[in-house]
KOLNUMAR-784007 format. One record per residue: x, y, z of N, C-alpha, C in turn; residue in one letter; residue number from 1. Coordinates in Angstrom, 3 decimals, padded with zeros to 6 digits. Atoms other than C-alpha are relative to their C-alpha. Layout:
<sites>
<site><n_x>X</n_x><n_y>Y</n_y><n_z>Z</n_z><ca_x>X</ca_x><ca_y>Y</ca_y><ca_z>Z</ca_z><c_x>X</c_x><c_y>Y</c_y><c_z>Z</c_z><res>A</res><n>NUM</n></site>
...
</sites>
This chain:
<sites>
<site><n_x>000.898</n_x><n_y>-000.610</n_y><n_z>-000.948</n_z><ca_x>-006.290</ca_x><ca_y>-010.498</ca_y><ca_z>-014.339</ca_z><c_x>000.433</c_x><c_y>001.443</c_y><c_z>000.245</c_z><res>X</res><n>1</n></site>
<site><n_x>-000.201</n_x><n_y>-001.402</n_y><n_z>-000.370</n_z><ca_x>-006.667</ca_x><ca_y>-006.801</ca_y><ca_z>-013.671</ca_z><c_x>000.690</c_x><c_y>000.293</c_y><c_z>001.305</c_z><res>X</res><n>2</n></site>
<site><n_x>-000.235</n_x><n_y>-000.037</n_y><n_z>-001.380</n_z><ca_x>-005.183</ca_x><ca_y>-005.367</ca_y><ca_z>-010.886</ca_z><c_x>-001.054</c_x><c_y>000.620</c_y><c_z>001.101</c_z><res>X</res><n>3</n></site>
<site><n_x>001.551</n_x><n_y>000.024</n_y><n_z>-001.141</n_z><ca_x>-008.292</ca_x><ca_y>-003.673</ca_y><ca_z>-009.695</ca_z><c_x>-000.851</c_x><c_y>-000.984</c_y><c_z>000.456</c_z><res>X</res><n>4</n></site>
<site><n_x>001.059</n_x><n_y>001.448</n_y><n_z>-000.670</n_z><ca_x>-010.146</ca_x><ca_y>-006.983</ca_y><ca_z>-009.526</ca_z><c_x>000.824</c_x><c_y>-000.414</c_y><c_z>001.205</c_z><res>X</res><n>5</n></site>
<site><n_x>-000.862</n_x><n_y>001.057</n_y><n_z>-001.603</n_z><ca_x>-007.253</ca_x><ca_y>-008.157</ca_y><ca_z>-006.797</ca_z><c_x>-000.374</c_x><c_y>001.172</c_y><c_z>000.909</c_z><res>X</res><n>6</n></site>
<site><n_x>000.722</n_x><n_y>-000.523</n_y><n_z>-001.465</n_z><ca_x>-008.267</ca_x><ca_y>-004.971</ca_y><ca_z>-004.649</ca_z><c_x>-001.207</c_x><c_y>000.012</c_y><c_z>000.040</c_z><res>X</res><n>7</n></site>
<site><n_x>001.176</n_x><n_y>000.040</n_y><n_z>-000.304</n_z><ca_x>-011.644</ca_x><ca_y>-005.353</ca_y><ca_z>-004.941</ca_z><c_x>-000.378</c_x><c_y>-001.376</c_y><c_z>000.774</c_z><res>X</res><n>8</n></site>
<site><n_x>000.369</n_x><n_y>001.038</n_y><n_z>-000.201</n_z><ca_x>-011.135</ca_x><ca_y>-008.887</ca_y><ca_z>-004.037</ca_z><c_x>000.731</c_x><c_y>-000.213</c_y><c_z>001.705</c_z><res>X</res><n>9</n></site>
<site><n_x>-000.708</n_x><n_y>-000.257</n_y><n_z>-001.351</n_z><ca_x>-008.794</ca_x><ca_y>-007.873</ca_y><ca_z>-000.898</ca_z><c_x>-001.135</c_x><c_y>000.917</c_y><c_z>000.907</c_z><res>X</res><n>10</n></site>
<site><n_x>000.671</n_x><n_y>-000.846</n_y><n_z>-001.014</n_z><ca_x>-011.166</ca_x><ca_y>-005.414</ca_y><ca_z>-000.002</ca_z><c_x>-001.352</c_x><c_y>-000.749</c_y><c_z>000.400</c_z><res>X</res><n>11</n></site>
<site><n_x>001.087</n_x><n_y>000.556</n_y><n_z>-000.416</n_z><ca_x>-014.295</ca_x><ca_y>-007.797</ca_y><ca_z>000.125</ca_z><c_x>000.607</c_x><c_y>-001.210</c_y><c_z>001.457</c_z><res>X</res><n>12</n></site>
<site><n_x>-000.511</n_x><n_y>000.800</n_y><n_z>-000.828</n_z><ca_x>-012.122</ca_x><ca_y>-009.984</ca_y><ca_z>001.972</ca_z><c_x>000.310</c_x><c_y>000.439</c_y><c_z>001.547</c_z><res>X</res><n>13</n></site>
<site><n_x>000.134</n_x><n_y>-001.070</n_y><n_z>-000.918</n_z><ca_x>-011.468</ca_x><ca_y>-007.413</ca_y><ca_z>004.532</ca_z><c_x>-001.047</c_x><c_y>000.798</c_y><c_z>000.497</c_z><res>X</res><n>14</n></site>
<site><n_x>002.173</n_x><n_y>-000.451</n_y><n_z>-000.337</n_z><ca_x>-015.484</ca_x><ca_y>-006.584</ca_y><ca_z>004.595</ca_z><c_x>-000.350</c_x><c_y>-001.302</c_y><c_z>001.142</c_z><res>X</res><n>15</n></site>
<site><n_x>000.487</n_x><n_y>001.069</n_y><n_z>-000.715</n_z><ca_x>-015.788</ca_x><ca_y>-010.023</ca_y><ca_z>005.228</ca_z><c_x>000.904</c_x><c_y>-000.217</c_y><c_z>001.580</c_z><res>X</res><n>16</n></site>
<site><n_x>-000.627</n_x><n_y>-000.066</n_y><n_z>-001.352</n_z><ca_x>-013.112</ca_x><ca_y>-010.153</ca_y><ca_z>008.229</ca_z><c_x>-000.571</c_x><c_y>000.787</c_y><c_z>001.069</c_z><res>X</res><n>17</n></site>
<site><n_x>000.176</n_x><n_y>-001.076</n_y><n_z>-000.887</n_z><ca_x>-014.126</ca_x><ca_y>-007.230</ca_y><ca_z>010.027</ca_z><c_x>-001.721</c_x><c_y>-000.289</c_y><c_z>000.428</c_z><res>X</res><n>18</n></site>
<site><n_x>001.883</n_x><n_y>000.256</n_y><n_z>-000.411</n_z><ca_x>-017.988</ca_x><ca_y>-008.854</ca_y><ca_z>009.694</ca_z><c_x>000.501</c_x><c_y>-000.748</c_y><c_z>001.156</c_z><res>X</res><n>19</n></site>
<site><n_x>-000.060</n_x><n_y>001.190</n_y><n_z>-000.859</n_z><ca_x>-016.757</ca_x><ca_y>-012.240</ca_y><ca_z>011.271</ca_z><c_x>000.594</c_x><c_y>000.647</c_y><c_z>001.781</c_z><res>X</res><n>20</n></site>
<site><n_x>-000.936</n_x><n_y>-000.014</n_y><n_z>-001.164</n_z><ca_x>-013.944</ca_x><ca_y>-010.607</ca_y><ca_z>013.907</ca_z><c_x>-000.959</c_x><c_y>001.164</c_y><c_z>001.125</c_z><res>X</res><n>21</n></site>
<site><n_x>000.958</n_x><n_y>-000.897</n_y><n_z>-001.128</n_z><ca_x>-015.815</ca_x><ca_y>-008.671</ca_y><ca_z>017.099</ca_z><c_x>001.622</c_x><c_y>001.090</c_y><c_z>-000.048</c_z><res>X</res><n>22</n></site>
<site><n_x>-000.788</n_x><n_y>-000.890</n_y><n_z>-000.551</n_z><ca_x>-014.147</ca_x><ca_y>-004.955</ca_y><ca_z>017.355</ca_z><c_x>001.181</c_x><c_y>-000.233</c_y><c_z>000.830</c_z><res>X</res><n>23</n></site>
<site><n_x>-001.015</n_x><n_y>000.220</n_y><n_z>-001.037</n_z><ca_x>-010.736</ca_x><ca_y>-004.585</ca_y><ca_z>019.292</ca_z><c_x>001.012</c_x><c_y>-000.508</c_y><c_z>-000.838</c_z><res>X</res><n>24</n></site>
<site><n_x>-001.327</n_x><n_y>000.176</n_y><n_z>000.064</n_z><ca_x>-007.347</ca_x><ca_y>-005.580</ca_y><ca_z>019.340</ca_z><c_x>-000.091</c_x><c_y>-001.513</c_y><c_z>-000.926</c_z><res>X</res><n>25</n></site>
<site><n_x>-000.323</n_x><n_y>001.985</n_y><n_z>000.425</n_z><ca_x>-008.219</ca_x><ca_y>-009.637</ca_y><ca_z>018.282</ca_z><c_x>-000.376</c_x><c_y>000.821</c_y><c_z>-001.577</c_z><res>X</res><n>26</n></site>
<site><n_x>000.389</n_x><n_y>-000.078</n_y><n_z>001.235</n_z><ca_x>-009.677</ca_x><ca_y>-007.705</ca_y><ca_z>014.938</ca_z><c_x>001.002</c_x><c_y>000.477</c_y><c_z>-000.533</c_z><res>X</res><n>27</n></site>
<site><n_x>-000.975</n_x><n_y>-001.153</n_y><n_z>000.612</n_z><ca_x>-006.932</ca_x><ca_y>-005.296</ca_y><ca_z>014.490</ca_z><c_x>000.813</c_x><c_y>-001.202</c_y><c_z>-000.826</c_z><res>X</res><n>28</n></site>
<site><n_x>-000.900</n_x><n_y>001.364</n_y><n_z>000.060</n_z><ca_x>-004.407</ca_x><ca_y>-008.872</ca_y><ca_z>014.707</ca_z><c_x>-000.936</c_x><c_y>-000.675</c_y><c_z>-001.351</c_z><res>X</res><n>29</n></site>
<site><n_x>000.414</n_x><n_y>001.404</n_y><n_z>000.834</n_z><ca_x>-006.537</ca_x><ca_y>-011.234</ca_y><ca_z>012.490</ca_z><c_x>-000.542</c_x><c_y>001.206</c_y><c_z>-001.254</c_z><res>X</res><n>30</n></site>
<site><n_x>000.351</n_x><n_y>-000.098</n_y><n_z>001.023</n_z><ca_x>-007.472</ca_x><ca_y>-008.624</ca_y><ca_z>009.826</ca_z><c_x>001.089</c_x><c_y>001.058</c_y><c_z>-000.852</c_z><res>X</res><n>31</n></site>
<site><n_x>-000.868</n_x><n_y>-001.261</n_y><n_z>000.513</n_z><ca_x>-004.197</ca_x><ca_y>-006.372</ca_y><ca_z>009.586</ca_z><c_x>001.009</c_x><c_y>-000.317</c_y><c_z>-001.443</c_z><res>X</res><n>32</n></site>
<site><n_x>-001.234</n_x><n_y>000.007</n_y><n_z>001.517</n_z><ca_x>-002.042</ca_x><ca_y>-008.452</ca_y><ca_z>006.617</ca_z><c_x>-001.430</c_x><c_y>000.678</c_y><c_z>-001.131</c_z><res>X</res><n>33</n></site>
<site><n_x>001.001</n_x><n_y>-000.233</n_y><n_z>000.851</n_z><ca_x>-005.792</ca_x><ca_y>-007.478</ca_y><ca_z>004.572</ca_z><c_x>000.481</c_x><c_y>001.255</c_y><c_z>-000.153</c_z><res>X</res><n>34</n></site>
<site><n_x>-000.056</n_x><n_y>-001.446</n_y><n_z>-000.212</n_z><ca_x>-005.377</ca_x><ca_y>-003.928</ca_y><ca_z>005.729</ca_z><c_x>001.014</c_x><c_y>000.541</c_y><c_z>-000.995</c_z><res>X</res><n>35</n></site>
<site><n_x>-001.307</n_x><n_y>-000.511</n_y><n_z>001.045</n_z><ca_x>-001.820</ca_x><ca_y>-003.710</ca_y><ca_z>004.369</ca_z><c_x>-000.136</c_x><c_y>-000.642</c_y><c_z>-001.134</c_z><res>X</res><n>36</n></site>
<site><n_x>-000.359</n_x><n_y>000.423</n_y><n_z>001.200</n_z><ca_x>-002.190</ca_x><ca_y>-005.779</ca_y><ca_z>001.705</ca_z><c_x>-001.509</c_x><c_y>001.332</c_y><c_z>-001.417</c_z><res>X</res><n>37</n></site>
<site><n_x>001.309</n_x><n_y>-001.423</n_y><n_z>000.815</n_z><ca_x>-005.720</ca_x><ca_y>-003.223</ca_y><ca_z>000.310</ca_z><c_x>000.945</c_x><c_y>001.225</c_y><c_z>-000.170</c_z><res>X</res><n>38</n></site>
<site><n_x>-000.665</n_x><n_y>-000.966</n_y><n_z>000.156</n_z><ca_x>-003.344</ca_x><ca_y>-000.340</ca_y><ca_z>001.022</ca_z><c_x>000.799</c_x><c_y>-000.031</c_y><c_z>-000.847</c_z><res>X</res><n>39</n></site>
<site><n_x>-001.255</n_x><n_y>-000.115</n_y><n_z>000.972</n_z><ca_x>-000.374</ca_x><ca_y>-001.320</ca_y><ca_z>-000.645</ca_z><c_x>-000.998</c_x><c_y>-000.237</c_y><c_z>-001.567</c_z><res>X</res><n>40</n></site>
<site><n_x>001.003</n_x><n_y>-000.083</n_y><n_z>001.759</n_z><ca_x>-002.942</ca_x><ca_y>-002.344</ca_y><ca_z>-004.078</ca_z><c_x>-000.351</c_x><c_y>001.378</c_y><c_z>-000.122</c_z><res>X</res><n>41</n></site>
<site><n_x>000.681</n_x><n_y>-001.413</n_y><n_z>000.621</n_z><ca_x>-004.574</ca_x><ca_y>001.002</ca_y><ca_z>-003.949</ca_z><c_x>000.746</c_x><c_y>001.095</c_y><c_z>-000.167</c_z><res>X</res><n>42</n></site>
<site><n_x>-001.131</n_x><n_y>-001.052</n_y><n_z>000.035</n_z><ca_x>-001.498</ca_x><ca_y>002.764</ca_y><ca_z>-003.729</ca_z><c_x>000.764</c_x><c_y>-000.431</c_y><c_z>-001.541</c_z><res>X</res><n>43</n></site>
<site><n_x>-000.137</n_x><n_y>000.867</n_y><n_z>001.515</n_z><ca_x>-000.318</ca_x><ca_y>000.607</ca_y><ca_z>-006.803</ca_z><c_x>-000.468</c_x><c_y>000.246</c_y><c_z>-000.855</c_z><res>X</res><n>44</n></site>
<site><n_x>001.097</n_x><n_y>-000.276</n_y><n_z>000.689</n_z><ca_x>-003.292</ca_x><ca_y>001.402</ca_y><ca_z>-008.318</ca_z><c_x>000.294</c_x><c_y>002.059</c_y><c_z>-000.552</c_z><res>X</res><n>45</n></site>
<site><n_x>-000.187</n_x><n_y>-001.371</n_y><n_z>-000.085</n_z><ca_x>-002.683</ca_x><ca_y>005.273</ca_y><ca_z>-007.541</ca_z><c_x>001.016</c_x><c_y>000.460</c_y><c_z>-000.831</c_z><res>X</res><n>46</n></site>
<site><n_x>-001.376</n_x><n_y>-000.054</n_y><n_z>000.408</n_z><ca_x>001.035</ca_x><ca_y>005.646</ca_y><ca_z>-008.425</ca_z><c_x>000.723</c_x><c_y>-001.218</c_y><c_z>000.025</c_z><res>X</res><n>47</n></site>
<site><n_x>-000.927</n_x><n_y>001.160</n_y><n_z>000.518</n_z><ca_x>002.672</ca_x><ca_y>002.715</ca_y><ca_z>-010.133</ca_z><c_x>001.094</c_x><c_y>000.004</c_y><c_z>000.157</c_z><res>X</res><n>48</n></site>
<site><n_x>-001.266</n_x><n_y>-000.276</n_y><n_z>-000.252</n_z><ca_x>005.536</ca_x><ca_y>004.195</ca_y><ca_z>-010.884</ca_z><c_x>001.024</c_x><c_y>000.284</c_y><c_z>001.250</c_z><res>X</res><n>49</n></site>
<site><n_x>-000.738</n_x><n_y>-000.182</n_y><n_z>-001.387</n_z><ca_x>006.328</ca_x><ca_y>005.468</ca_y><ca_z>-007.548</ca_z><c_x>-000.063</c_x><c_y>-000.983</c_y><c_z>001.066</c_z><res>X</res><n>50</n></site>
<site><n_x>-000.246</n_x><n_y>001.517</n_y><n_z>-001.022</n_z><ca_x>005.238</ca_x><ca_y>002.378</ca_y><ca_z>-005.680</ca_z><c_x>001.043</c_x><c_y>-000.781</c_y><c_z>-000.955</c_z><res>X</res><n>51</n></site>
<site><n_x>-000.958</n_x><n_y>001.211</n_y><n_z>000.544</n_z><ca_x>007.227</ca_x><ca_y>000.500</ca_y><ca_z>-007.914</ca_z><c_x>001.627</c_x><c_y>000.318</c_y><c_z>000.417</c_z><res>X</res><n>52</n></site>
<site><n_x>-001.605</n_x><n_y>-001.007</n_y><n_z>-000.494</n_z><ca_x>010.491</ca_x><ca_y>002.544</ca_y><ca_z>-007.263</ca_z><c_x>000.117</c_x><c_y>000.026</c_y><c_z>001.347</c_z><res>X</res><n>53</n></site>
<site><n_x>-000.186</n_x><n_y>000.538</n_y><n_z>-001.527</n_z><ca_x>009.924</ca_x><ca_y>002.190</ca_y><ca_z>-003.668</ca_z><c_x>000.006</c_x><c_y>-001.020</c_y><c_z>000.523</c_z><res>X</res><n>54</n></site>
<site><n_x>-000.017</n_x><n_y>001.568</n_y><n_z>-000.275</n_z><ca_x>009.431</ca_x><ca_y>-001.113</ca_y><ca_z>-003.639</ca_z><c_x>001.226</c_x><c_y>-000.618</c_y><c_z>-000.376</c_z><res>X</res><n>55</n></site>
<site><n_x>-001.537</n_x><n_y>000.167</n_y><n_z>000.729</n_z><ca_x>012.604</ca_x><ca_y>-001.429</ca_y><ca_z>-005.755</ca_z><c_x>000.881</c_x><c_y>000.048</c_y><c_z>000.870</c_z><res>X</res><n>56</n></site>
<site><n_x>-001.008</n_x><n_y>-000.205</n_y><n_z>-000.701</n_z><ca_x>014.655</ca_x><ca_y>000.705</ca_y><ca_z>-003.917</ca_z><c_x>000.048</c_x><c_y>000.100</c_y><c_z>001.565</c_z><res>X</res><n>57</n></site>
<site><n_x>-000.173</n_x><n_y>-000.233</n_y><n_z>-001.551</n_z><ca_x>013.935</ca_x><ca_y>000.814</ca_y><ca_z>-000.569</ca_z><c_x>-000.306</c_x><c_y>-001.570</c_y><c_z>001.119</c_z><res>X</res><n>58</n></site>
<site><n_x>000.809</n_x><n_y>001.251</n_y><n_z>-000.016</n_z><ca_x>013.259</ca_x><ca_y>-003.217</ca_y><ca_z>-000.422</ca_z><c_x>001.283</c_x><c_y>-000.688</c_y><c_z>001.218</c_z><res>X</res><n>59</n></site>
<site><n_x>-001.378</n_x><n_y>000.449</n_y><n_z>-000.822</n_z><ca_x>017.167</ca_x><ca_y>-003.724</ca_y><ca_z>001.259</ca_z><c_x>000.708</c_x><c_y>000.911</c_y><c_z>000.429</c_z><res>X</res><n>60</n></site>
<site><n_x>-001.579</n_x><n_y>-001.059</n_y><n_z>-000.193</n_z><ca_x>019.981</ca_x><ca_y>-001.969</ca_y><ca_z>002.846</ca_z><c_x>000.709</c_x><c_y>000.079</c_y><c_z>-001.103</c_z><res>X</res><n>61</n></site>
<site><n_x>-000.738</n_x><n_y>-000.307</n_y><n_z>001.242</n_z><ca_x>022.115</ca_x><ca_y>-000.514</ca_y><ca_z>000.430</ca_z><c_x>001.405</c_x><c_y>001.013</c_y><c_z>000.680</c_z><res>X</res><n>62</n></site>
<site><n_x>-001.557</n_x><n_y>-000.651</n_y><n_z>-000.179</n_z><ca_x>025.435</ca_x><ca_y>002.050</ca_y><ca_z>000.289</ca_z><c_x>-001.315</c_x><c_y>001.261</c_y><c_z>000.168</c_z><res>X</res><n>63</n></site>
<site><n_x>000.045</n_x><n_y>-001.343</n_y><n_z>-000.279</n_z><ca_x>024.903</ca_x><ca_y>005.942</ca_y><ca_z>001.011</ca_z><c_x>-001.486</c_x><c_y>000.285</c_y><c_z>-001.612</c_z><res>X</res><n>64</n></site>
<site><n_x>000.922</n_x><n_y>000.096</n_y><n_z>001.287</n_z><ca_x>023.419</ca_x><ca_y>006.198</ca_y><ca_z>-002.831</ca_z><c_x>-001.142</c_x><c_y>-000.512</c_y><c_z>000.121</c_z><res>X</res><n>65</n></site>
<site><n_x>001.568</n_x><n_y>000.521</n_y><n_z>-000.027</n_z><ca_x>020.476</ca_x><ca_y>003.495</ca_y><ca_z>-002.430</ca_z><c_x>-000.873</c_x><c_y>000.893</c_y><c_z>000.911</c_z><res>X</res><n>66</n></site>
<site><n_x>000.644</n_x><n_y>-000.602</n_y><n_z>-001.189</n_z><ca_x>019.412</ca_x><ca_y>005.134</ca_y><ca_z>000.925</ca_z><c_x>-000.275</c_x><c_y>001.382</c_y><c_z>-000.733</c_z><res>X</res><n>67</n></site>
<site><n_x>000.608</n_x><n_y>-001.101</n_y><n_z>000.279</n_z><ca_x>019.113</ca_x><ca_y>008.463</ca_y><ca_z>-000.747</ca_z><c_x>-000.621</c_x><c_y>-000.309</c_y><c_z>-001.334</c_z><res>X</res><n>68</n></site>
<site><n_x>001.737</n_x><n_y>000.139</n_y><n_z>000.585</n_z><ca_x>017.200</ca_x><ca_y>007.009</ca_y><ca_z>-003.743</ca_z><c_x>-001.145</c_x><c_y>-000.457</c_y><c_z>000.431</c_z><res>X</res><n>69</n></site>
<site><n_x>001.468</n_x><n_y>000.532</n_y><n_z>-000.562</n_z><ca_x>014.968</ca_x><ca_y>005.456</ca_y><ca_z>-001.510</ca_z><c_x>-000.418</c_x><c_y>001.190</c_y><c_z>000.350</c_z><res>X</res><n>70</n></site>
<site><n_x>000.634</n_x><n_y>-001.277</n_y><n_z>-000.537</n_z><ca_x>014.623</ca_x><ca_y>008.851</ca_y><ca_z>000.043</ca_z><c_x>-000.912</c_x><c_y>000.566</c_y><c_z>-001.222</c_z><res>X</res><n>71</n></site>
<site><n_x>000.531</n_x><n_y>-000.516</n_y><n_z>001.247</n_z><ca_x>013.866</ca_x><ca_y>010.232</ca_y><ca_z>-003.263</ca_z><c_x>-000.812</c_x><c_y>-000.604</c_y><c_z>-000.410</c_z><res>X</res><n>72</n></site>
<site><n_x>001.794</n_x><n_y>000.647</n_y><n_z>000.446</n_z><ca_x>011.144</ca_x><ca_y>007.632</ca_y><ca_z>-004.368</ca_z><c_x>-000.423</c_x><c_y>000.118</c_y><c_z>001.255</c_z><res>X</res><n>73</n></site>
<site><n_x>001.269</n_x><n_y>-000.123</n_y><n_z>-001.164</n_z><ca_x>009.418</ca_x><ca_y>007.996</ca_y><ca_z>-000.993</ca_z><c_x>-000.261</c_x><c_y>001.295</c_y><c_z>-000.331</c_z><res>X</res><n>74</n></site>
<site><n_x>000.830</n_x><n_y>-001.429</n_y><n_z>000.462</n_z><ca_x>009.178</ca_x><ca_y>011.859</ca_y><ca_z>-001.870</ca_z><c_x>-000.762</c_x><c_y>-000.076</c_y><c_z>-001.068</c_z><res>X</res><n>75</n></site>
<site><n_x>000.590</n_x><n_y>000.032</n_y><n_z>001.638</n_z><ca_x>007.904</ca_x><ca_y>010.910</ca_y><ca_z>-005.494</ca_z><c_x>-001.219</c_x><c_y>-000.278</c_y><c_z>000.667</c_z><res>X</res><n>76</n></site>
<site><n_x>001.222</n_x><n_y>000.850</n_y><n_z>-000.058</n_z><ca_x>005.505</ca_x><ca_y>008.460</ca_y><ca_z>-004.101</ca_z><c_x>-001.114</c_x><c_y>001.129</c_y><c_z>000.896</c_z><res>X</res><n>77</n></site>
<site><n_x>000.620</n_x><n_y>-000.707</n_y><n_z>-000.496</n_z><ca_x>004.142</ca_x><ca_y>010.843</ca_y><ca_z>-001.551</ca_z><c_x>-000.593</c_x><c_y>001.546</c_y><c_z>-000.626</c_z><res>X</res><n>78</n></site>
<site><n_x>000.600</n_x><n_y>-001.330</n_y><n_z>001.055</n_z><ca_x>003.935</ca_x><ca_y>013.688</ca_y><ca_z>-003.905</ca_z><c_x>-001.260</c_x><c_y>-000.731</c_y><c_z>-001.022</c_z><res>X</res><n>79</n></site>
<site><n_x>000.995</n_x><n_y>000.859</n_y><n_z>000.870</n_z><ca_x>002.135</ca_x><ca_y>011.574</ca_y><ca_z>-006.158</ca_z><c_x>-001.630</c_x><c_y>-000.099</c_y><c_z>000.831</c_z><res>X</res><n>80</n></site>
<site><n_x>001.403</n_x><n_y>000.439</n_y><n_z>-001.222</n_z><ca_x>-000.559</ca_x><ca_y>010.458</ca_y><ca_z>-003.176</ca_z><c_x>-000.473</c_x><c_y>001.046</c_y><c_z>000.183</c_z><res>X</res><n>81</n></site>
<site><n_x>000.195</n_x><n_y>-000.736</n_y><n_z>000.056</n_z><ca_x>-000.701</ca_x><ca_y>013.946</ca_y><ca_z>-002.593</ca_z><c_x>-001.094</c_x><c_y>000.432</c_y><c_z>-000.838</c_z><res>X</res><n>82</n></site>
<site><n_x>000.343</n_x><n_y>000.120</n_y><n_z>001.150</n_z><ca_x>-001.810</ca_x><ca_y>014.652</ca_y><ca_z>-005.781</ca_z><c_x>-001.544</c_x><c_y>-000.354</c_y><c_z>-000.054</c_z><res>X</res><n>83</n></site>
<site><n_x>001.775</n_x><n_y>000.550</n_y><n_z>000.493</n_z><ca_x>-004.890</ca_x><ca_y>012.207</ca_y><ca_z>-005.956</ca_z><c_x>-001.069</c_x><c_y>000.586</c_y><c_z>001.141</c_z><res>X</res><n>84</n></site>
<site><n_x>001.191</n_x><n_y>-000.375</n_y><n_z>-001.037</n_z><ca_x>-005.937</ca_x><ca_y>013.369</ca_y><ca_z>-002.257</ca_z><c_x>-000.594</c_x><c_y>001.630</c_y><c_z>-000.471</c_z><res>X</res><n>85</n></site>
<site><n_x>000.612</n_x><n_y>-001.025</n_y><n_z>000.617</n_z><ca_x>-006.929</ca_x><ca_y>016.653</ca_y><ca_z>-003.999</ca_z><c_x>-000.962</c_x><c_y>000.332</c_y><c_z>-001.180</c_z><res>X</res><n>86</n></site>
<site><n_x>001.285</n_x><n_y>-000.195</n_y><n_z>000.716</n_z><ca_x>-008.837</ca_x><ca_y>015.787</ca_y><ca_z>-006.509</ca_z><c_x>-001.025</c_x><c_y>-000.703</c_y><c_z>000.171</c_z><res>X</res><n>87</n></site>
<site><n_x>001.581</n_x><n_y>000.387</n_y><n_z>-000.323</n_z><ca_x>-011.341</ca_x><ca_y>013.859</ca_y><ca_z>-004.553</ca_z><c_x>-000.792</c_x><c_y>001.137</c_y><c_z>000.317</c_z><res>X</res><n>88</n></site>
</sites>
């Protein structure tokens, strides 16, 4: 299976929540693992590499070293995101 078919299939799922749940706080609660889970795919989708490296390294505590490669893939990843928000 593609991985775009799983956010298209998170994001209908999250159409459909936000139909069923009335506005407010009870919607925010009952539709927010969708929310994060659409985000984290389309970011996946966006930059692989750099979600993947953040997901890697920044997944546990680590020594002095991990903590500053996590630093360093969160700059990748965000440079990356960067990136696509400019060529919409």
């Amino acid at each position: 299976m593609r991985r775009d078919n799983t956010c298209e299939r998170v994001e209908k799922a999250l159409r459909e929540c936000h139909r069923r749940v009335p506005p407010g706080p009870s919607r925010d609660s009952a539709c927010r693992h969708l929310n994060q889970a659409l985000a984290m795919c389309l970011v996946s989708l966006a930059c692989p590499e750099e979600f993947e490296a953040v997901r890697t390294l920044c997944s546990t505590a680590g020594t002095a070293l991990k903590r500053h490669q996590c630093q360093q893939a969160q700059l990748s990843l965000s440079l990356c995101l960067s990136s696509h928000q400019h060529n919409l």
